[in-house]
C-alpha positions in Angstrom: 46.3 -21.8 11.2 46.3 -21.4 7.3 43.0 -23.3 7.9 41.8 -20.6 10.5 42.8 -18.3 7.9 41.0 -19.3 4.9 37.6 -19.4 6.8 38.2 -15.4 8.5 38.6 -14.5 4.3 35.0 -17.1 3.1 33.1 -14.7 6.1 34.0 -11.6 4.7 33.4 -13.2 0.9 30.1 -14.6 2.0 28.6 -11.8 3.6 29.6 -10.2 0.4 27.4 -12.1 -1.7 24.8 -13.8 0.4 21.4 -12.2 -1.0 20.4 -9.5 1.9 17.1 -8.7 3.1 15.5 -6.8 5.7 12.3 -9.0 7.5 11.4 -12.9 6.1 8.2 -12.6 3.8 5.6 -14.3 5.6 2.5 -16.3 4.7 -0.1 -15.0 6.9 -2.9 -16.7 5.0 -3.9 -12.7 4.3 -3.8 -10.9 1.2 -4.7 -6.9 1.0 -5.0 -5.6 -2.6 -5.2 -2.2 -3.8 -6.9 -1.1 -7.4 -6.0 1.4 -9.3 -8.0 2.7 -12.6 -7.8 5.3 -15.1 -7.7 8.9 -13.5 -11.1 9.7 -15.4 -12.7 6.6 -14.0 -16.1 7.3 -12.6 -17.8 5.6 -9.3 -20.0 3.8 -11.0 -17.2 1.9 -13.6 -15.3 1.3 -10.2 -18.2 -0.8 -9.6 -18.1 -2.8 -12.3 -14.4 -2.9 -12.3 -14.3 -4.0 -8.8 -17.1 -7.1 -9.2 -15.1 -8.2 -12.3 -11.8 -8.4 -9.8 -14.4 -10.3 -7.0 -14.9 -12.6 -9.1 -11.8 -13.3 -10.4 -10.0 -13.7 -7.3 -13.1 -15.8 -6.2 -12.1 -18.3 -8.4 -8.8 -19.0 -7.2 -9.0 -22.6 -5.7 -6.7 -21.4 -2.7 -9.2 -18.1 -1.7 -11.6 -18.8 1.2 -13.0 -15.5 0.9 -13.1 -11.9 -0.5 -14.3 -8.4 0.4 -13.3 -5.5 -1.1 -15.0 -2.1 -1.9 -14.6 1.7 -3.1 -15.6 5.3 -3.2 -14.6 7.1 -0.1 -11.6 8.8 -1.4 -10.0 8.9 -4.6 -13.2 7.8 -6.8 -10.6 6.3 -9.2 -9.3 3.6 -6.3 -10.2 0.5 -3.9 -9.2 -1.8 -2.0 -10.0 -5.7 -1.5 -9.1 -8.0 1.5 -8.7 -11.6 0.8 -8.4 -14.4 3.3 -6.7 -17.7 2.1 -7.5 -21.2 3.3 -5.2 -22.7 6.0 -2.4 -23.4 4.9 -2.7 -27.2 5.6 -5.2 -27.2 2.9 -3.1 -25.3 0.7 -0.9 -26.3 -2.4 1.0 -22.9 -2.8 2.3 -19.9 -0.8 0.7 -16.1 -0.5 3.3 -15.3 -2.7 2.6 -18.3 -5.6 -0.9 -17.4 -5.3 -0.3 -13.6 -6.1 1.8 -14.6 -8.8 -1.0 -16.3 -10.5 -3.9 -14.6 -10.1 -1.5 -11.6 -11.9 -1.8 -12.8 -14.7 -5.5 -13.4 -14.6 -6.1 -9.8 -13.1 -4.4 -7.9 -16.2 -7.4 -8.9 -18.0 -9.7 -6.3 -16.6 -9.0 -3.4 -19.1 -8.5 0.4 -18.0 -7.6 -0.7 -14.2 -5.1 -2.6 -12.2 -5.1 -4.7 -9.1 -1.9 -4.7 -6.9 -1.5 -7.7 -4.4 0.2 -8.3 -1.5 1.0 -10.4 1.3 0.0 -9.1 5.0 3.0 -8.9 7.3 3.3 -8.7 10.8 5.4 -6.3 10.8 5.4 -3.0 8.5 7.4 0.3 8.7 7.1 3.4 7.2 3.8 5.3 7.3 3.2 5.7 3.3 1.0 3.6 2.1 1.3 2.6 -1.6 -0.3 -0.2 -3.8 3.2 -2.2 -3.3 5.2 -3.7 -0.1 8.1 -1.1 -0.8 9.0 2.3 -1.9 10.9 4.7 -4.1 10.4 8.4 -3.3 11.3 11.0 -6.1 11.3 14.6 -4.6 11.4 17.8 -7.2 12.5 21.2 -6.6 10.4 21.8 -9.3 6.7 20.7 -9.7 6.7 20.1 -13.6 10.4 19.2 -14.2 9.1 15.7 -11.3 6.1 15.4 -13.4 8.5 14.9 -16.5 11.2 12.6 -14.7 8.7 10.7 -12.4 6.7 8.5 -15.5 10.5 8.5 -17.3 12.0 6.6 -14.0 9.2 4.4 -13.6 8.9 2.9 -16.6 12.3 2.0 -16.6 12.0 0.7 -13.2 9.0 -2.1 -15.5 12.0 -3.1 -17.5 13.9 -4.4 -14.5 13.9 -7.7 -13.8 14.2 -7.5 -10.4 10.6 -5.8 -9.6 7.2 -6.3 -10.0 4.0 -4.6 -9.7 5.8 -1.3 -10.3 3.3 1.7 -10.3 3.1 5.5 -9.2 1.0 7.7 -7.0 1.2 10.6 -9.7 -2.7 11.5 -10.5 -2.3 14.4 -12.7 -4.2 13.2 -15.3 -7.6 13.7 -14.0 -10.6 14.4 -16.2 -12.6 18.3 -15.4 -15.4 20.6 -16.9 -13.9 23.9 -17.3 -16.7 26.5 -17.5 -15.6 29.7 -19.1 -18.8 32.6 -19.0 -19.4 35.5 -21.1 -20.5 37.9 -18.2 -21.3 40.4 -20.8 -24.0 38.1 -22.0 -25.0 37.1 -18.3 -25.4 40.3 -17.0 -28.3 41.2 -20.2 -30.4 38.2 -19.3 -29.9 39.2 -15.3 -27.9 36.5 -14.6 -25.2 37.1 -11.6 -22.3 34.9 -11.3 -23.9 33.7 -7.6 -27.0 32.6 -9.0 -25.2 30.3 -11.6 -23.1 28.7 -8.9 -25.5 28.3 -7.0 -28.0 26.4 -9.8 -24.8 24.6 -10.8 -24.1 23.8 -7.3 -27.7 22.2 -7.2 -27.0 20.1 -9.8 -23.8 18.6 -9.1 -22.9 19.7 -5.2 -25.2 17.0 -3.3 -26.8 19.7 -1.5 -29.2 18.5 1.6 -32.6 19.9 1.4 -34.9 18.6 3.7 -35.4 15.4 6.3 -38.1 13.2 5.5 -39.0 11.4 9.2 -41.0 8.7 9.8 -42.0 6.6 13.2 -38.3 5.0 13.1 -36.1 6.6 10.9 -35.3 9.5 9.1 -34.1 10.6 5.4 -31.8 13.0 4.4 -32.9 14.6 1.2 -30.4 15.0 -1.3 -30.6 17.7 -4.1 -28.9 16.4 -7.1 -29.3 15.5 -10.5 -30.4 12.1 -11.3 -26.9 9.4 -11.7 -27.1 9.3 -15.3 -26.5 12.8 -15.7 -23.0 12.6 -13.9 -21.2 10.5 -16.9 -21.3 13.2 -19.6 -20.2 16.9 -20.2 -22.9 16.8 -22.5 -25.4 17.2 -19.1 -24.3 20.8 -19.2 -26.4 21.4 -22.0 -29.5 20.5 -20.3 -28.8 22.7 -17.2 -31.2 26.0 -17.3 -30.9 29.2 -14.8 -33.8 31.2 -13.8 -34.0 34.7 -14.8 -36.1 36.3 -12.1 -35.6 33.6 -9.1 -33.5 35.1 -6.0 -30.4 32.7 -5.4 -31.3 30.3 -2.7 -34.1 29.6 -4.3 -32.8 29.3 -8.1 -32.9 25.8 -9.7 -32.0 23.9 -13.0 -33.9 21.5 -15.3 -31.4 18.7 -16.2 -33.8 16.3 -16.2 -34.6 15.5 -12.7 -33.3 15.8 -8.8 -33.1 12.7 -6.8 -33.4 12.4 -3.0 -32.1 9.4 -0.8 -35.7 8.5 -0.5 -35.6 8.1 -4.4 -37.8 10.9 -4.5 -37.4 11.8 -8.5 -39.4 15.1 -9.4 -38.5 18.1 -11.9 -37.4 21.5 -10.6 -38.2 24.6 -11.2 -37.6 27.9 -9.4 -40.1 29.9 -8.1 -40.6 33.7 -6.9 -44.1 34.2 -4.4 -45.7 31.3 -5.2 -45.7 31.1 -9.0 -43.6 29.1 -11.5 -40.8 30.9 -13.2 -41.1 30.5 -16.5 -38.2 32.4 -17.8 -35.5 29.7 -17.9 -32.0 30.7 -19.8 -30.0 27.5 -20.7 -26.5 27.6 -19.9 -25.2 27.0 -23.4 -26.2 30.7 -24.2 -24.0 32.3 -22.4 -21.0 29.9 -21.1 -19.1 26.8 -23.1 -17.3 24.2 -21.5 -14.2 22.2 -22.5 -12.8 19.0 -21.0 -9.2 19.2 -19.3 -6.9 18.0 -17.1 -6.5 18.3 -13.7 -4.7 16.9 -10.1 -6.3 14.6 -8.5 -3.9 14.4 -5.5 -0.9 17.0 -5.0 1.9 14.6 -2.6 4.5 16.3 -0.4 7.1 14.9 1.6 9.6 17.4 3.6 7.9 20.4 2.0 9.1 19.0 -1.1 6.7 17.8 -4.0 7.1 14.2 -4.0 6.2 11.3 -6.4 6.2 7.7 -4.6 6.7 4.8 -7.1 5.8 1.6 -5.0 7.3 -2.3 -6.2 7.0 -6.2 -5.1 9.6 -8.6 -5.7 9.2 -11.8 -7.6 10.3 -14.9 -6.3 13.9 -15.7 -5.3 14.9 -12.0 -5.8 16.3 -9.8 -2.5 15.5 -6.5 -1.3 19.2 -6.2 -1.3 19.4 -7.1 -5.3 16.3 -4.9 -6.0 18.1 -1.6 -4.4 21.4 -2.2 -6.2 19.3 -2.4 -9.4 17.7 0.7 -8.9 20.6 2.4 -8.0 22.5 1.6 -10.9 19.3 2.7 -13.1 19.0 6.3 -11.3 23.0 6.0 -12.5 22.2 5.1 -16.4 19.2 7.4 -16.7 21.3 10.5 -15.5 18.9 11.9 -13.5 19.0 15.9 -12.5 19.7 17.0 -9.3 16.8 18.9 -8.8 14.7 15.5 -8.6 16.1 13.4 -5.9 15.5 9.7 -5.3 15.5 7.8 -1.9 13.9 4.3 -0.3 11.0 5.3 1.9 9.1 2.6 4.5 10.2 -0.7 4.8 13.4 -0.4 2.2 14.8 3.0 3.6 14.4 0.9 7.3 16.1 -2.1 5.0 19.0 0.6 3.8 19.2 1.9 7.2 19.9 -1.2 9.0 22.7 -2.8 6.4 24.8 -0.1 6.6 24.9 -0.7 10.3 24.8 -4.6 10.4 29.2 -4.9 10.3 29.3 -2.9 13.3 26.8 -4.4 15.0 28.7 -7.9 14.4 31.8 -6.0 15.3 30.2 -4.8 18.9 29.0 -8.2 19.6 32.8 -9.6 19.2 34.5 -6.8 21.3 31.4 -7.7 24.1 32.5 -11.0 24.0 36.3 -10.5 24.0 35.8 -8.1 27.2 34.0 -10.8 28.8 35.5 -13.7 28.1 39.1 -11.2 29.1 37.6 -11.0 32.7 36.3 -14.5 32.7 40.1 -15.3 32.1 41.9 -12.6 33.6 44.1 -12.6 30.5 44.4 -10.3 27.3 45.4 -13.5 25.0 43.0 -16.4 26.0 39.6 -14.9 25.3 41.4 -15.1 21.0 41.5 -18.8 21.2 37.6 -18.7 22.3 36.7 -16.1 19.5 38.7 -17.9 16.8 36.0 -20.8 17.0 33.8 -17.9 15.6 34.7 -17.5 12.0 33.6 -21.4 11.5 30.1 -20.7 12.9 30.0 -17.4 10.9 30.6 -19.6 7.6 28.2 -22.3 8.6 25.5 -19.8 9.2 26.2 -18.2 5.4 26.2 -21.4 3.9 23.1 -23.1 5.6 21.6 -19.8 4.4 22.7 -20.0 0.9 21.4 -23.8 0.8 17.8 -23.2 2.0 17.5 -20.3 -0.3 16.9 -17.9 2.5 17.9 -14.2 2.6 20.4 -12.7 5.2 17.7 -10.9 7.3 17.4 -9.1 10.1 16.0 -12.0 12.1 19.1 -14.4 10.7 21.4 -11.6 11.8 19.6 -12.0 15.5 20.6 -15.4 14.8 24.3 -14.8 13.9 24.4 -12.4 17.2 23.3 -15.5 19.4 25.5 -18.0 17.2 28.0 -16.1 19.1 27.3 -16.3 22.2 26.1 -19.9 21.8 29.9 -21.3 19.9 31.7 -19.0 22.8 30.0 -21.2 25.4 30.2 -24.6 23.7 34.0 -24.1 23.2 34.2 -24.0 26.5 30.9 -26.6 27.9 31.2 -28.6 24.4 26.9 -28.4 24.6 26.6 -28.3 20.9 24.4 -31.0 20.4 22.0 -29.9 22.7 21.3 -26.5 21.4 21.2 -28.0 17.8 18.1 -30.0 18.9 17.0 -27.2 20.8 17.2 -24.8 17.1 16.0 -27.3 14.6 12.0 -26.9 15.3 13.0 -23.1 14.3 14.3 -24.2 11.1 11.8 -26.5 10.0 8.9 -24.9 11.3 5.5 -24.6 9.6 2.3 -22.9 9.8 1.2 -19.1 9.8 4.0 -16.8 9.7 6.8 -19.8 10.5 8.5 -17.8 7.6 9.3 -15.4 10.3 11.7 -17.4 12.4 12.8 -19.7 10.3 16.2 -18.0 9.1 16.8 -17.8 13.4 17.0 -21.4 13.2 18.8 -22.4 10.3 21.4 -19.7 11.1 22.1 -21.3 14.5 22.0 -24.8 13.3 24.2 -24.4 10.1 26.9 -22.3 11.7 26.8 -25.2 15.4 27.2 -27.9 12.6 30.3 -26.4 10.9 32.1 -24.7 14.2 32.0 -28.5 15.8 33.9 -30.1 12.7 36.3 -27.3 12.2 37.1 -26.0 15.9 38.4 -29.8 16.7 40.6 -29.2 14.4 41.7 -25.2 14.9 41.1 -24.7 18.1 43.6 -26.6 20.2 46.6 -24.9 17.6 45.1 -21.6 18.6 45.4 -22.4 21.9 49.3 -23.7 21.7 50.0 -20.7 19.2 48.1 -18.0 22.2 50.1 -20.2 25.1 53.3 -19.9 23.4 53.2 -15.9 22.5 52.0 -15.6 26.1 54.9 -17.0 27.9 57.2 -15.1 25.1 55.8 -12.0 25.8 56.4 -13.2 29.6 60.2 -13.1 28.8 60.5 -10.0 27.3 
């Protein structure tokens, strides 16, 4: 009984310390990465940037192949997509592989490439450059600005992250055109007509088709690429003085079509070149500032979204207390809230719940087995063979170096039901066989059910030593207080 005892106190203990987690990080032979460069980054670096991160990853002896590309929404971003060989031919493990090309990646100055493994399964619908997330939300928009780069850069110095960046993008790079109307207005210049030869230059404005016997052309007004990478193009830009508005133009060099049509333009009024050009230096300057690239919201809050991997051998569990305790040090405001969003809020969510769970699954089995029985007593002597399997599951845990997941918690639920039956059918043996190829598994995504197996097997192999031992007292101890109770 002291024996019974002892091992009801190690369950409690273990589950105490056992490193949680939520799902088993897979090796789906799949990597997704996303880049992310310096807010005044143009299209054109991107491209370079993301041919010099190609190539690196290329070069990994474990990469079968790599796509990747960018443009299409923030121009300072991309993505790649890289596809690993089968794992029979491989040395290392998504994760090993991530963890050294990282070190090869940081050498592509003014950007950064976050990897990560593919999962089968992925909750939460923010999508950051990491697996999880930490969401800051801000009553006020410049105090979260302030508080967001302060939080995450203490979240670098833990050791218990990796990969650590933030969705902020306030630091964009702008033109800010400022016009003296007074000296507009005496060369006949109207605030339309300069937006609308600005939006010539810069605005991608379609023109005309050019169509041929099996395709057609959209022709783009624009001026030529090289003009976009300097302020110093506005210098060059020249408004017409007499030319109605639709038809007003610049002379920044050149306009380029799809059809790499590249002609000057000029403006002209019934037929006849306008020779009256005013350049825009005489009457407007420009200065480079800052501005938004993206403004995020979440619950009609502002929000900031730091994302984070987690090196090897570290929990999800270990992570969140970490961060916790940083929010705790940094003595954050209360008018800039943190939580877990995605895949570690679901992670939060679920631990808080797990003890009951376990606690259901025993009153389940205790109303069954008291049926079964017809007896309030008996059904103990069956559920004290549980606390064993419950320590054999920990422990088998512990020794393979797996987390406490939600999938080894599906396993501790069925460990029940499994040690309730062979206390009474003594089949142990048989569903040990029948859980090993769980536990030592291999191949695509056998990360996944592994911690079912091991759970099952670890806490069969411990119940069977220690209920030959425990149970029978239980028994003699449950007979003895029934046929006392019987007296009284």
């Amino acid at each position: 009984m002291l024996t019974l005892a002892v091992t009801v106190a190690l369950n409690v203990y273990l589950y105490i310390i056992v490193p949680k987690g939520f799902f088993p990080q897979q090796d789906t032979g799949r990597i997704v990465g996303n880049i992310q460069a310096d807010q005044a980054s143009t299209f054109q670096s991107m491209q370079i940037k993301l041919a010099q991160f190609i190539g690196i990853l290329k070069s990994d002896p474990e990469v079968e192949n790599v796509v990747g590309f960018t443009g299409g929404g923030q121009r300072n971003s991309g993505f790649v997509f890289v596809t690993l060989k089968p794992i029979a031919e491989r040395q290392a493990s998504a994760d090993k592989v991530i963890a050294r090309l990282r070190c090869k990646l940081n050498i592509v100055a003014g950007v950064s490439l976050f990897l990560q493994a593919v999962q089968d399964i992925r909750i939460g619908g923010h999508i950051g450059n990491a697996q999880y997330q930490y969401t800051l939300l801000g009553d006020n928009l410049e105090e979260l600005r302030l508080w967001g780069p302060r939080i995450r850069f203490a979240m670098i110095d833990l050791p218990e992250l990796v990969d650590v960046n933030i969705d902020a993008q306030d630091k964009g790079l702008q033109a800010t055109l400022t016009i003296d109307r007074d000296n507009a207005a005496r060369l006949g210049l109207t605030t339309k007509l300069i937006d609308t030869t600005l939006g010539d230059a810069f605005g991608q404005r379609q023109v005309s088709t050019i169509y041929n016997p099996l395709n057609q052309y959209h022709v783009i007004l624009e001026v030529a690429p090289r003009y976009w990478q300097s302020f110093e193009t506005l210098k060059q830009i020249y408004v017409s003085t007499t030319a109605p508005p639709a038809t007003s133009s610049f002379t920044a060099g050149a306009a380029q079509s799809i059809s790499t049509i590249t002609t000057p333009i000029t403006a002209n009024t019934g037929g006849a070149t306008t020779s009256a050009q005013v350049p825009l230096s005489a009457f407007a300057r420009y200065k480079a500032t800052n501005t938004p690239l993206v403004f995020n919201h979440q619950s009609q809050f502002a929000a900031t979204t730091i994302s984070f991997n987690l090196p090897p051998n570290v929990s999800l569990g270990n992570a969140s207390e970490a961060i916790a305790k940083m929010m705790e040090r940094l003595n954050v405001p209360n008018t800039v809230r943190g939580s877990f969003q995605g895949t570690a809020k679901a992670f939060q969510d679920s631990l808080s719940s797990q003890p009951w769970l376990i606690l259901a699954a025993l009153v389940t089995v205790y109303i069954v087995l008291g049926i079964l029985y017809e007896s309030t007593i008996h059904p103990v002597t069956i559920l004290s063979t549980l606390p064993s399997a419950g320590i054999g599951a920990l422990l088998a845990l512990m020794m393979c170096n797996t987390e406490f997941s939600i999938i080894a918690l599906i396993g501790v639920i069925l460990l029940i039901g499994i040690v309730k039956k062979n206390a009474i059918m003594m089949t142990t043996m048989a569903a040990i066989l029948g859980a090993i190829p769980l536990a030592i598994g291999s191949g695509d995504g056998a990360e996944f059910r592994r911690p079912l197996g091991i759970s099952i097997v670890g806490g069969l192999v411990l119940s069977q030593l220690l209920t030959l031992y425990t149970t029978p007292v239980v028994y003699l101890y449950m007979e003895r207080f029934h046929l006392w109770k019987a007296k009284t």
